[in-house]
ZARO-327222 format. One line per 3 residues: number of its first residue (from 1); their letters; for each residue x, y, z of N, C-alpha, C. Coordinates in pm, whole numbers, padded with zeros to 5 digits. Layout:
N
NUM> A> X,Y,Z,X,Y,Z,X,Y,Z  ...
//
This chain:
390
1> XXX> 08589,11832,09364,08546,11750,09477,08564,11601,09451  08545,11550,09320,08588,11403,09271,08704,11400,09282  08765,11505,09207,08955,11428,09267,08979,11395,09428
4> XXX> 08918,11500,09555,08945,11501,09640,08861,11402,09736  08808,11304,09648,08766,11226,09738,08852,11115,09692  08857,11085,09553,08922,10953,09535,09077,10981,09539
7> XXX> 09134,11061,09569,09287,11040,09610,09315,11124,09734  09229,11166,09835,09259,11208,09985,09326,11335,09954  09311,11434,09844,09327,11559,09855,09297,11682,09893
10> XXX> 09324,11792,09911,09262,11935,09911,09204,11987,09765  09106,12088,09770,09040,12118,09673,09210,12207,09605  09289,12261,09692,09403,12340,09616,09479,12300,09570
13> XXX> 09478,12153,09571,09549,12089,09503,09519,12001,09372  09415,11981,09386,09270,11947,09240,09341,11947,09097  09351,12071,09083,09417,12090,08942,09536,12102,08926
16> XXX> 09645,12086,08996,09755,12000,08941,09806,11812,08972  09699,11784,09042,09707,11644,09045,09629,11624,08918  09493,11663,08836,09478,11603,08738,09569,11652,08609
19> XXX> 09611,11718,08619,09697,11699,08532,09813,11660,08537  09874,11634,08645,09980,11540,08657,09930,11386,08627  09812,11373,08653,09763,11241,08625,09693,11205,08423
22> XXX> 09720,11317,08395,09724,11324,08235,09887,11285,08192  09946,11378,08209,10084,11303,08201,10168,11217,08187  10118,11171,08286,10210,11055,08366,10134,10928,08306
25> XXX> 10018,10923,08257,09891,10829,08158,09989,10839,08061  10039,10962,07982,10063,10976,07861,10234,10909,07855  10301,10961,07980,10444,10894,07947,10442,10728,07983
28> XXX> 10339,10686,08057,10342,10506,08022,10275,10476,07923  10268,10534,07827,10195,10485,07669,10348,10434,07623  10405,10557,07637,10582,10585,07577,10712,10529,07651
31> XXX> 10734,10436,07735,10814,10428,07801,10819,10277,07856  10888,10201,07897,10861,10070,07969,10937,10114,08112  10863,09963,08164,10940,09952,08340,11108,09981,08335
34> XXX> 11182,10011,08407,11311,09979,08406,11316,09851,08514  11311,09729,08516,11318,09658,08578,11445,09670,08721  11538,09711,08732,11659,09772,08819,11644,09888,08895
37> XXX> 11560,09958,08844,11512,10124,08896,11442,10099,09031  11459,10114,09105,11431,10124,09268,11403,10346,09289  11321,10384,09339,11273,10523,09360,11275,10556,09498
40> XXX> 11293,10611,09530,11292,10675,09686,11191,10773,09666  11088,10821,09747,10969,10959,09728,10916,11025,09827  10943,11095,09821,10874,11167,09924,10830,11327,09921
43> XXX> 10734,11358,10013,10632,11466,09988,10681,11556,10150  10767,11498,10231,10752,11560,10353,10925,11590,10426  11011,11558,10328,11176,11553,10325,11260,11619,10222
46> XXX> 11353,11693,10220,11413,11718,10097,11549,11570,10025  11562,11537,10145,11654,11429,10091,11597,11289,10258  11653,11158,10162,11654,11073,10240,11683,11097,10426
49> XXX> 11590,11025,10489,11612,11046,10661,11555,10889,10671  11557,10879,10830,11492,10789,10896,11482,10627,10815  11380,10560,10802,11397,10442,10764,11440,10474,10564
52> XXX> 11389,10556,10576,11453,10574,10401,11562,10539,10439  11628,10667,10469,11720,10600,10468,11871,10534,10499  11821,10472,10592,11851,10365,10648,11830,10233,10486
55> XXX> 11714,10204,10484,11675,10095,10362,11823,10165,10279  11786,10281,10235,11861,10344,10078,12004,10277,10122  12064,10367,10245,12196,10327,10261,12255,10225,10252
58> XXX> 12174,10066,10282,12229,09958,10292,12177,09877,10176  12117,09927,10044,12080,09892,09967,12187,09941,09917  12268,10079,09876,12389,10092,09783,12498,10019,09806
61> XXX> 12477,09976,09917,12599,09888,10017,12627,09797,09939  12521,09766,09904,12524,09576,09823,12623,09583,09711  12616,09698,09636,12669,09727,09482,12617,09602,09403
64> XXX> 12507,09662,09391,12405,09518,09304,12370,09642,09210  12384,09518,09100,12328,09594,08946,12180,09695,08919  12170,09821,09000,12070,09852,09025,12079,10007,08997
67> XXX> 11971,10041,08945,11988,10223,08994,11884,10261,09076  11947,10385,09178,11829,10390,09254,11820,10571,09259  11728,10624,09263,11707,10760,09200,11603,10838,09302
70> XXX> 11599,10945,09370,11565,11052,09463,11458,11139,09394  11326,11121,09418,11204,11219,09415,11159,11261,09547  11214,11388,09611,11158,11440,09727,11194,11565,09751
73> XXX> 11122,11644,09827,11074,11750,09822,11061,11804,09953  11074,11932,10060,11091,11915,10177,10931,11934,10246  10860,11967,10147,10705,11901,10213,10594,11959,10127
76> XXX> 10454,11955,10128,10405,11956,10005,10363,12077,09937  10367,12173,10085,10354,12377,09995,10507,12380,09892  10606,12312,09924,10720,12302,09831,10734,12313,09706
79> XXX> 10727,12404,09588,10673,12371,09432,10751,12331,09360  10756,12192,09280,10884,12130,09228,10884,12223,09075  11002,12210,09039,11021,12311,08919,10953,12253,08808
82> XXX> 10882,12238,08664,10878,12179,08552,10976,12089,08524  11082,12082,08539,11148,11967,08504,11200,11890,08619  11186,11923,08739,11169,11847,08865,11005,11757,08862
85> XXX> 10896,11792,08795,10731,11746,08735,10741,11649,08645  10854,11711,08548,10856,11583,08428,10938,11464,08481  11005,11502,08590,11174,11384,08616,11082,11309,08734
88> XXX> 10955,11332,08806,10902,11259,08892,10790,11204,08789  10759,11215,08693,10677,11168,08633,10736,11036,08558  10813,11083,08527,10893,10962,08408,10957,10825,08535
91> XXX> 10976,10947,08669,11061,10804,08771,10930,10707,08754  10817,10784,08833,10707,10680,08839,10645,10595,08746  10672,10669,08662,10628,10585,08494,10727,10460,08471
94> XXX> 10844,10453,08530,10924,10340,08466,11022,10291,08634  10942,10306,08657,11055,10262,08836,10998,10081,08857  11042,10006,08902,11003,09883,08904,11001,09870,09055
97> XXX> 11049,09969,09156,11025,09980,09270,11010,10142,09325  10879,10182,09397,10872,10303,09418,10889,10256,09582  10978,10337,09682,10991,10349,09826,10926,10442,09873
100> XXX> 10785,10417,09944,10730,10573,10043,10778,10545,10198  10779,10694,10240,10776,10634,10409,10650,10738,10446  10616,10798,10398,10434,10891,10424,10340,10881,10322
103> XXX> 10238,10984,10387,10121,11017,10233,10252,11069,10137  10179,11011,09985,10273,11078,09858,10114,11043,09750  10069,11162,09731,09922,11189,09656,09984,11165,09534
106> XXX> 10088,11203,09472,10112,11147,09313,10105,11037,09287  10203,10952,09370,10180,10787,09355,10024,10732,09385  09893,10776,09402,09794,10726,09420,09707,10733,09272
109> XXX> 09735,10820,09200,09619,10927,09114,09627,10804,08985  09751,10726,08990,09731,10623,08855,09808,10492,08897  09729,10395,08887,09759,10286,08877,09898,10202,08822
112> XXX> 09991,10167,08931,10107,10112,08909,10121,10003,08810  10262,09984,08713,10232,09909,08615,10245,09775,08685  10172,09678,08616,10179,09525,08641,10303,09513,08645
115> XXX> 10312,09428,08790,10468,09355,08794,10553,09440,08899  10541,09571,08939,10586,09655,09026,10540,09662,09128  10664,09735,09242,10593,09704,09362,10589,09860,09434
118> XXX> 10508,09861,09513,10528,10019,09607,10496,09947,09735  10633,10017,09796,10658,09976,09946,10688,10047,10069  10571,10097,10136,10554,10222,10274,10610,10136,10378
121> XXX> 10759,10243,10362,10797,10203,10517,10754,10338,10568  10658,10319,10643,10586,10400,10750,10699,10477,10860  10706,10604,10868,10774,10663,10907,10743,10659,11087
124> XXX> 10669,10579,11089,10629,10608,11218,10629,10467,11335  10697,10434,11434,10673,10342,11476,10563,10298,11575  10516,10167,11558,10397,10180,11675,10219,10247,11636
127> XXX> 10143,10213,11703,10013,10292,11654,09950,10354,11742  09951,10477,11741,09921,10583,11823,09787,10639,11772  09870,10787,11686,09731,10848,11640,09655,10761,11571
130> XXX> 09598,10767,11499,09505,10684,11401,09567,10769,11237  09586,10665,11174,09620,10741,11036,09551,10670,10933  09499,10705,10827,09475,10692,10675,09324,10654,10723
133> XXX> 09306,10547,10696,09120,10515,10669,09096,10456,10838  09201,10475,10887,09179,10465,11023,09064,10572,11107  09124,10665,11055,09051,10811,11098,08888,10824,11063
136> XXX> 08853,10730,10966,08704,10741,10974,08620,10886,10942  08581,10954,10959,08477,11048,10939,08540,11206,11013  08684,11139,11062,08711,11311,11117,08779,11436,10923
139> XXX> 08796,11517,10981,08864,11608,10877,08975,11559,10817  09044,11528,10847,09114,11461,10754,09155,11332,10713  09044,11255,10706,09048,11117,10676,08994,11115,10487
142> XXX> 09076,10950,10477,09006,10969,10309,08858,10971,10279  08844,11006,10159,08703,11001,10150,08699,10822,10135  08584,10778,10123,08511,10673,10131,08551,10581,10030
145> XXX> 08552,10665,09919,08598,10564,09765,08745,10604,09770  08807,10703,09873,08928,10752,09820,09033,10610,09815  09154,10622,09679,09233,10580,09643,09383,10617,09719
148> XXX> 09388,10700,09824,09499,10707,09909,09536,10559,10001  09662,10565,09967,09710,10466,10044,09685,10310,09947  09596,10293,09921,09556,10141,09862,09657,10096,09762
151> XXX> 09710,10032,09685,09805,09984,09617,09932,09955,09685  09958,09940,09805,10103,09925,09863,10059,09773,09822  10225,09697,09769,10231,09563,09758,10293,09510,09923
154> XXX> 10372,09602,09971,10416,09579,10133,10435,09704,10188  10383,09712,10336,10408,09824,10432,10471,09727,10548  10580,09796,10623,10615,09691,10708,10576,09800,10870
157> XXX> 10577,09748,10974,10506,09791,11074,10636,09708,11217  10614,09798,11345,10692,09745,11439,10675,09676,11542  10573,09573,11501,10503,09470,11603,10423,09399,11517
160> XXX> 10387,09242,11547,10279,09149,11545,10204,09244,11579  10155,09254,11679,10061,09321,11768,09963,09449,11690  10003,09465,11631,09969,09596,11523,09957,09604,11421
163> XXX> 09950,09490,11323,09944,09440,11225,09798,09486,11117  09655,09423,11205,09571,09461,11204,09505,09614,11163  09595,09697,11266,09541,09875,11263,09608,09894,11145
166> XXX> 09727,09858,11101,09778,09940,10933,09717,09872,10852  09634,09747,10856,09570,09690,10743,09459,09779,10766  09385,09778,10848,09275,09894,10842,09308,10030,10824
169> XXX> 09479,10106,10852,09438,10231,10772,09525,10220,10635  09555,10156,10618,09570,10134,10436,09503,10079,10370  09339,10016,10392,09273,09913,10289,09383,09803,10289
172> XXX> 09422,09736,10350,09526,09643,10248,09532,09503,10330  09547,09431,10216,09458,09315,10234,09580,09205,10337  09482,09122,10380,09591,09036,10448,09763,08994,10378
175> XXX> 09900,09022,10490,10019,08986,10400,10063,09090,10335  09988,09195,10375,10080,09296,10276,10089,09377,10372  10112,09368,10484,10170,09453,10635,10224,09379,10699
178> XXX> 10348,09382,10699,10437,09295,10768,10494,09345,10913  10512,09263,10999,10583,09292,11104,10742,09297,11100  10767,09343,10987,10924,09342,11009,11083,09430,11108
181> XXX> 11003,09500,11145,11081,09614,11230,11063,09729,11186  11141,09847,11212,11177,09983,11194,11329,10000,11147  11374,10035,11033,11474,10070,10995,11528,10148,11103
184> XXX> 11491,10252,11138,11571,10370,11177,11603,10357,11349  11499,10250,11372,11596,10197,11521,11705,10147,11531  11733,10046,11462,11846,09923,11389,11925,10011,11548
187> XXX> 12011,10110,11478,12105,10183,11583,12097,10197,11734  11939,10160,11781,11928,10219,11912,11979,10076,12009  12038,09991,11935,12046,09839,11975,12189,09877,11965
190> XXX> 12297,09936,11951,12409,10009,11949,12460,10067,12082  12507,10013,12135,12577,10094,12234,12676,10210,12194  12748,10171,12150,12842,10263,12058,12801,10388,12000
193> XXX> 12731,10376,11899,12624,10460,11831,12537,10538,11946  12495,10483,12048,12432,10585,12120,12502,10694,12218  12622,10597,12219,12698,10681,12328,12752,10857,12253
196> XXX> 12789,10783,12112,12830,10901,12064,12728,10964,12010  12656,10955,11951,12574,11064,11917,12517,11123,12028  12509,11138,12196,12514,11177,12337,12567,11276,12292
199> XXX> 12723,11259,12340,12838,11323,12351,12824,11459,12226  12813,11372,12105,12811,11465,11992,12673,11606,12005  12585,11594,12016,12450,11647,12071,12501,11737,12229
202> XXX> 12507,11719,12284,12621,11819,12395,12708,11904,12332  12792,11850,12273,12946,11899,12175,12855,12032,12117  12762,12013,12001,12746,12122,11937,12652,12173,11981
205> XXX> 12521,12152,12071,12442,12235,12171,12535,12313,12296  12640,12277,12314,12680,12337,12432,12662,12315,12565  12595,12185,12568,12500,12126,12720,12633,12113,12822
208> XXX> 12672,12174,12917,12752,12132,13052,12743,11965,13083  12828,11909,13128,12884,11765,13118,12792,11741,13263  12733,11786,13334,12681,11819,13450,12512,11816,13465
211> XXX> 12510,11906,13334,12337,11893,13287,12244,11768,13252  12145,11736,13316,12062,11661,13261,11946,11696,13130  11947,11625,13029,11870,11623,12882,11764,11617,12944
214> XXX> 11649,11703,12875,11529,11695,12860,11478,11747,12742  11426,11616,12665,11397,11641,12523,11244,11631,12535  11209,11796,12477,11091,11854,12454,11025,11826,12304
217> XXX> 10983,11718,12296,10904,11673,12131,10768,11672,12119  10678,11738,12140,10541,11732,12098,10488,11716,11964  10425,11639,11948,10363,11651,11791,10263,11772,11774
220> XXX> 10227,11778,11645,10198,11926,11633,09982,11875,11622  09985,11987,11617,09817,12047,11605,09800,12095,11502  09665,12050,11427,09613,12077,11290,09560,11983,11222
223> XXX> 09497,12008,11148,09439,11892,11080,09550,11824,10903  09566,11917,10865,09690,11868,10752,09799,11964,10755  09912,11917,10673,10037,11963,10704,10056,12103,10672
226> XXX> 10026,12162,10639,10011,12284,10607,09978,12381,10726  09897,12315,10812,09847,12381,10911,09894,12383,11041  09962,12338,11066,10046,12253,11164,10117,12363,11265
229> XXX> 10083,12344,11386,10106,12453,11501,10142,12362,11595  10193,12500,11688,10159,12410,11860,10159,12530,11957  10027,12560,12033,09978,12690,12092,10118,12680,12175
232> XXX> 10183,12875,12137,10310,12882,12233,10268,12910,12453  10123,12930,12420,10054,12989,12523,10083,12862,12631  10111,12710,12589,10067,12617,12674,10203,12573,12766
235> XXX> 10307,12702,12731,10439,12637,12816,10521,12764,12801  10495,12852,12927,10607,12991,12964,10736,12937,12977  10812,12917,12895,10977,12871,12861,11029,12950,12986
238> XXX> 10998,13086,13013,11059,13180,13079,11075,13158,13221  10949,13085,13202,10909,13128,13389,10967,12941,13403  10868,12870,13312,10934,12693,13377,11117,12687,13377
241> XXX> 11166,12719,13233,11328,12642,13281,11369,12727,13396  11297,12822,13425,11429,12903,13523,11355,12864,13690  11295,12759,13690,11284,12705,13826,11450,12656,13880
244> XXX> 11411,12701,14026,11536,12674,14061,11579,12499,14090  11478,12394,14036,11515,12267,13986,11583,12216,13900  11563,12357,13802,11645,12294,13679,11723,12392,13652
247> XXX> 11820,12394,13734,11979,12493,13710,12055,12400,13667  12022,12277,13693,12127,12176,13630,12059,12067,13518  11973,12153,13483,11886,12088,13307,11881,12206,13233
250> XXX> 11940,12098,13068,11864,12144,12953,11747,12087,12908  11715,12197,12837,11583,12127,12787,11628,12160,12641  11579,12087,12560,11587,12054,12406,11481,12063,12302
253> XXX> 11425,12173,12263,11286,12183,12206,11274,12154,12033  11214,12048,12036,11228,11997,11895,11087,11953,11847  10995,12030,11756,10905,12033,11716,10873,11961,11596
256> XXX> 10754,11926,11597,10746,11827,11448,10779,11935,11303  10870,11834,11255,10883,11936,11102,10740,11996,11036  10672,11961,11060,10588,12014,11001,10526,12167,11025
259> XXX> 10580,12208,11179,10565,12279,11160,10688,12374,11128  10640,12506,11054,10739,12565,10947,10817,12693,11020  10744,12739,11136,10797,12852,11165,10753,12859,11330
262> XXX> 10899,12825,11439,10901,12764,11534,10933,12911,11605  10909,13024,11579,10926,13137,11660,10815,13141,11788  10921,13195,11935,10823,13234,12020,10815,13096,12044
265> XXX> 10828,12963,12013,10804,12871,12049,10873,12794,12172  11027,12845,12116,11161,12839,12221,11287,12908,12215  11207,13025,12311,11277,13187,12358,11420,13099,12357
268> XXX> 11534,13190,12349,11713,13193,12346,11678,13223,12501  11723,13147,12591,11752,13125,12718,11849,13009,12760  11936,13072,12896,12055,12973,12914,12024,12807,12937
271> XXX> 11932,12787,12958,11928,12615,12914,11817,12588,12837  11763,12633,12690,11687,12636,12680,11740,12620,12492  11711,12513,12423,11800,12478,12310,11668,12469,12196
274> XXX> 11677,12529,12114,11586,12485,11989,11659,12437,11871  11583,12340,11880,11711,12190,11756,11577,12154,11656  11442,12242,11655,11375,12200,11526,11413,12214,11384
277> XXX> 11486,12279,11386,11570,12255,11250,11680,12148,11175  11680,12049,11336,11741,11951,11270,11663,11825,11303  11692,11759,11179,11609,11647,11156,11589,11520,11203
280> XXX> 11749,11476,11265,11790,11384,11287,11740,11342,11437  11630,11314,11420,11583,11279,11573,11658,11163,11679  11723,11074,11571,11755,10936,11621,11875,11023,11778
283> XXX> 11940,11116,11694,12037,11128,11767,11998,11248,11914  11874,11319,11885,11828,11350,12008,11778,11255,12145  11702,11169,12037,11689,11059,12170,11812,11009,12244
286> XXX> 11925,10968,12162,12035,10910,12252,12106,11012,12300  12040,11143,12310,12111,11229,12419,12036,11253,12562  11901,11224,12509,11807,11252,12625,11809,11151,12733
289> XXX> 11796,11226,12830,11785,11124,13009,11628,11133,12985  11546,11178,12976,11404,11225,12948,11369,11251,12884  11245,11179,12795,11151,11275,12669,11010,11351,12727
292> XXX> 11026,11456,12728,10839,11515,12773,10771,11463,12616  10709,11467,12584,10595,11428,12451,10461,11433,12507  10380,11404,12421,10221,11393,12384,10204,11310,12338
295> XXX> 10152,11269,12225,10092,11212,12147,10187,11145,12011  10321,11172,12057,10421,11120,11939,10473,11047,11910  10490,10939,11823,10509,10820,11789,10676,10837,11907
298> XXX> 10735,10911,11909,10897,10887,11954,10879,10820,12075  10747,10820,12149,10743,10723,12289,10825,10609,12211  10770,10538,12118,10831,10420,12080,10965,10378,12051
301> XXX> 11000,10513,11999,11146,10432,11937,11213,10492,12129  11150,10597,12165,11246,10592,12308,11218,10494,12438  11166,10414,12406,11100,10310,12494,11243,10134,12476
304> XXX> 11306,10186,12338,11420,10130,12286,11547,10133,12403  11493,10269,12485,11639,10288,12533,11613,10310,12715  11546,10209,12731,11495,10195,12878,11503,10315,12970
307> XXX> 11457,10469,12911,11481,10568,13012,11333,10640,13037  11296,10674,13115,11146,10756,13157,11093,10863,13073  10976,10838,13042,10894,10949,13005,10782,11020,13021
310> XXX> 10766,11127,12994,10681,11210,13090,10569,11257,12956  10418,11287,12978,10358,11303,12880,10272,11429,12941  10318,11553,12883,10242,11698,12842,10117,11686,12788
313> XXX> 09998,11736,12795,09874,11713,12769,09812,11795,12771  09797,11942,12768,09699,12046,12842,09546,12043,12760  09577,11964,12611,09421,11935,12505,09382,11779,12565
316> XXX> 09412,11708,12675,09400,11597,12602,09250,11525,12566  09155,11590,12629,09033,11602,12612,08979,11626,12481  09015,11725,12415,08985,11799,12306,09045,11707,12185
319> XXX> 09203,11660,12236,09267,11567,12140,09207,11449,12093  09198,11394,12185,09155,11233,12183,09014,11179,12106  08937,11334,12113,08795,11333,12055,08822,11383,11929
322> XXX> 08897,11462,11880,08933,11472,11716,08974,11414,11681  09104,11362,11735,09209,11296,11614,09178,11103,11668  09155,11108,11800,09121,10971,11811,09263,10874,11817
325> XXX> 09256,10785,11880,09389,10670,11905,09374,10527,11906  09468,10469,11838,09420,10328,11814,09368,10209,11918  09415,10252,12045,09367,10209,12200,09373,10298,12318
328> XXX> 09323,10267,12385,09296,10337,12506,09435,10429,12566  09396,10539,12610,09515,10604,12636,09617,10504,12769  09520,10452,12830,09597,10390,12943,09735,10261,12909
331> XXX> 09690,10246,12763,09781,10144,12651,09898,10233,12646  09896,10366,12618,10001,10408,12592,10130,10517,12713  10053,10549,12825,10143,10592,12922,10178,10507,13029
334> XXX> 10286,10540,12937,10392,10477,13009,10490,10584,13122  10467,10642,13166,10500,10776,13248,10397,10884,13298  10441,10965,13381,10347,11065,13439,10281,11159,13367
337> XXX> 10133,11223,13326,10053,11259,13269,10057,11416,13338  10109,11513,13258,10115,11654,13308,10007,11695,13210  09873,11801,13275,09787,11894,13163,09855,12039,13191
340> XXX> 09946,12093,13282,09997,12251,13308,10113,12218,13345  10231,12323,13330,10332,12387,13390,10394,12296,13464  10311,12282,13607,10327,12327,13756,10345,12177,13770
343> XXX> 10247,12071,13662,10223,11952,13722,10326,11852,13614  10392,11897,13520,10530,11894,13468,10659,11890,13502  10680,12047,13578,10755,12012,13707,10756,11898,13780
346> XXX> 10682,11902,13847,10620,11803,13975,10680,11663,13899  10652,11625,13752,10642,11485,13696,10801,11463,13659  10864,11566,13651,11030,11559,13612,11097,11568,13759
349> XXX> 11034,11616,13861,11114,11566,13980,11147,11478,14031  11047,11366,13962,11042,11208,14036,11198,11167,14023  11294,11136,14108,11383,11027,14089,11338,10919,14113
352> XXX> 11477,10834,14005,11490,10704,13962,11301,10674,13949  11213,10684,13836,11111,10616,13861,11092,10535,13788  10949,10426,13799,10935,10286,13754,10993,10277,13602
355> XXX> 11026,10225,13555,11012,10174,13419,10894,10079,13332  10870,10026,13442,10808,09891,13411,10737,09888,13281  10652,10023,13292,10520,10010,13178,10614,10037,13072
358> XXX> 10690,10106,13042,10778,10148,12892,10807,10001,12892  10877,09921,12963,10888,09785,12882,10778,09726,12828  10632,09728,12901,10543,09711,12870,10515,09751,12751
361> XXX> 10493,09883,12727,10466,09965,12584,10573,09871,12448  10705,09920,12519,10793,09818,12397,10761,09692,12378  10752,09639,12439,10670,09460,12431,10524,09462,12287
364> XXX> 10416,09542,12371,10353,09537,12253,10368,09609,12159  10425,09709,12152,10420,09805,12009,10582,09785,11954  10677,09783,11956,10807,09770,11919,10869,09621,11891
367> XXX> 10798,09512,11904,10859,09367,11931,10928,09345,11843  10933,09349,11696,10942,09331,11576,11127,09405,11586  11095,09506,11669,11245,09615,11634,11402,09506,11745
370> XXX> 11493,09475,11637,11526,09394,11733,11743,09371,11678  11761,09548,11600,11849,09588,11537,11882,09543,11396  11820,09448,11335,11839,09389,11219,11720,09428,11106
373> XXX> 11624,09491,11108,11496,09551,11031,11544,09601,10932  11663,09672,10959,11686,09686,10799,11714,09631,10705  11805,09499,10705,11821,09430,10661,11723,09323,10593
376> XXX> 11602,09260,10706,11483,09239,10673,11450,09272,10514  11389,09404,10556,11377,09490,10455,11400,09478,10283  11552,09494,10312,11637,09463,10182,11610,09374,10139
379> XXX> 11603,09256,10245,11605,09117,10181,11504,09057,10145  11408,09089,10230,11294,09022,10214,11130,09125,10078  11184,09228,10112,11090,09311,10020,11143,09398,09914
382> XXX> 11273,09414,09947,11328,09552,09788,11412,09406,09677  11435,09375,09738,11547,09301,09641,11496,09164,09549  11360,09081,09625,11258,09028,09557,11242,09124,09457
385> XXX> 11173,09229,09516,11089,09301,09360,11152,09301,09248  11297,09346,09270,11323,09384,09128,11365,09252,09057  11385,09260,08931,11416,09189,08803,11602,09225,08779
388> XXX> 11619,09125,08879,11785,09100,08872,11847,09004,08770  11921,08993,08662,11955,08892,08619,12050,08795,08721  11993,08665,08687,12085,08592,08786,12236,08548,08775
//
């Protein structure tokens, strides 16, 4: 119960965090910083995505005297081998820069060496749900003394405007949450880039040149990742696509990775596409004419690309009182509010409708994103840290 308060764990996970935290004590007795060593980490990816990497990519770009080295895992039931344990132990023991973009419970359990930096680019743009010490007293918030999250030297965030809520859910003190952008938008400021990844997203879904996109993204239900659902009961695939409205729509059902096993979720029907297996969200959005969502950060980065969105809800009652949101829901819809089926329909029939509030939404939550964030990034927070000879 002491480990799991001071580092935001599960009791099933107890005894191999303390002894990973014996370890990893014992290999910085034995080992120094590598001053050049830059780390990539993660607990919820098997390899670099999203603002990782984005940062990673344009950091090898430079060909600067540096090594930069991959600890990640495709999420945390995942069991790294013994010498995948010792090779994340020794990164963290001697990395002079560790990169998170989520929770990563190893990097919390021991104290980073003097002179190093750990830097959360937050995988998420905008502040929606409530995350880390934000969450306060629900189920999965840290405990009180917990050590999750605290030690970032910089987290960067996608607005002024929001600055505040990641200092309150990371503990972290003024200046060390920056408004610098979102890596993984950079592209949505691309014409080019959006057009084709469209085209490409059609190409290998099979969508008719005729069909209108409707990208189905809900975030999932549960309290930690492990648990992670989304009731199939709250949307008859069968009976909605085959309205005779949408003979000339796909719909695109793409569920949060987290959850693991998307059966029954989205029946094989003629316009009816399940793409949760791929990761690459950037490029669903620039196929979609429409996002349905909930509660998912992607309002934001699709608010990038001036097109309508529609928000599914059938908990939102139930939601809003568990998991809680950083402002008022009326802050964040920016489109028509469906709780059933019937009133979904109804909200995807609207032609041509307002935009206005999505600019609104992008104004305050996205300001910061403005195609250059990655760069930011590089320049202003990875490439300080390390110990470059000049």
């Amino acid at each position: 119960m002491v480990l799991m308060a001071l580092f935001g764990i599960r009791p099933s996970l107890s005894i191999r965090i303390l002894g990973f935290v014996v370890l990893l004590k014992l290999t910085k007795l034995f080992t120094k910083v590598d001053p050049t060593l830059v780390v990539f980490a993660s607990d919820s990816h098997a390899s670099a995505i999203g603002n990782m990497k984005a940062v990673r990519d344009a950091l090898l770009a430079l060909n600067l005297p540096i090594t930069v080295k991959d600890a990640m895992r495709a999420n945390l039931s995942t069991k790294r081998s013994w010498s995948e344990k010792f090779g994340l132990i020794r990164l963290l023991a001697t990395a002079q820069v560790v990169v998170l973009d989520d929770y990563f419970p190893e990097v919390y359990v021991e104290r980073r060496p003097r002179g190093t930096s750990l830097i959360q680019l937050w995988h998420a743009g905008g502040a929606f749900k409530k995350v880390g010490f934000s969450r306060k007293d629900d189920e999965g918030a840290p405990g009180r003394w917990s050590v999750a999250h605290r030690g970032y030297t910089a987290a960067i965030v996608s607005s002024e405007d929001i600055v505040a809520n990641y200092e309150e859910a990371f503990k972290a003190a003024p200046g060390v949450v920056r408004p610098l952008g979102i890596p993984k938008t950079d592209p949505l400021f691309d014409r080019q880039f959006i057009d084709q990844n469209a085209r490409a997203v059609r190409a290998k879904y099979n969508i008719p040149s005729e069909h209108r996109v409707v990208l189905f993204a809900p975030t999932f239900r549960g309290t930690f990742q492990e648990e992670a659902h989304y009731p199939a009961s709250w949307l008859d695939w069968h009976a909605f696509s085959q309205r005779p409205e949408f003979t000339n729509t796909t719909f695109l059902v793409k569920h949060h990775p987290f959850i693991r096993n998307t059966d029954g979720l989205a029946p094989a029907l003629p316009n009816v596409r399940d793409v949760s297996a791929d990761r690459d969200m950037t490029a669903f959005l620039c196929a979609a004419d429409v996002l349905i969502t909930d509660y998912s950060s992607s309002i934001f980065e699709f608010s990038l690309l001036d097109r309508p969105i529609v928000f599914y809800c059938p908990d939102l009652e139930d939601y809003s009182g568990d998991r809680g949101f950083y402002y008022p829901l009326e802050k964040y819809l920016c489109g028509p509010i469906a709780h059933d089926q019937n009133e979904l329909a109804e909200a995807l029939a609207v032609e041509h409708p307002s935009l206005d509030k999505v600019h609104e939404l992008r104004h305050k939550f996205m300001d910061a994103c403005d195609g250059n964030s990655t760069e930011r990034v590089v320049n202003e927070l990875i490439i300080p840290a390390l110990r470059l000879s000049a």
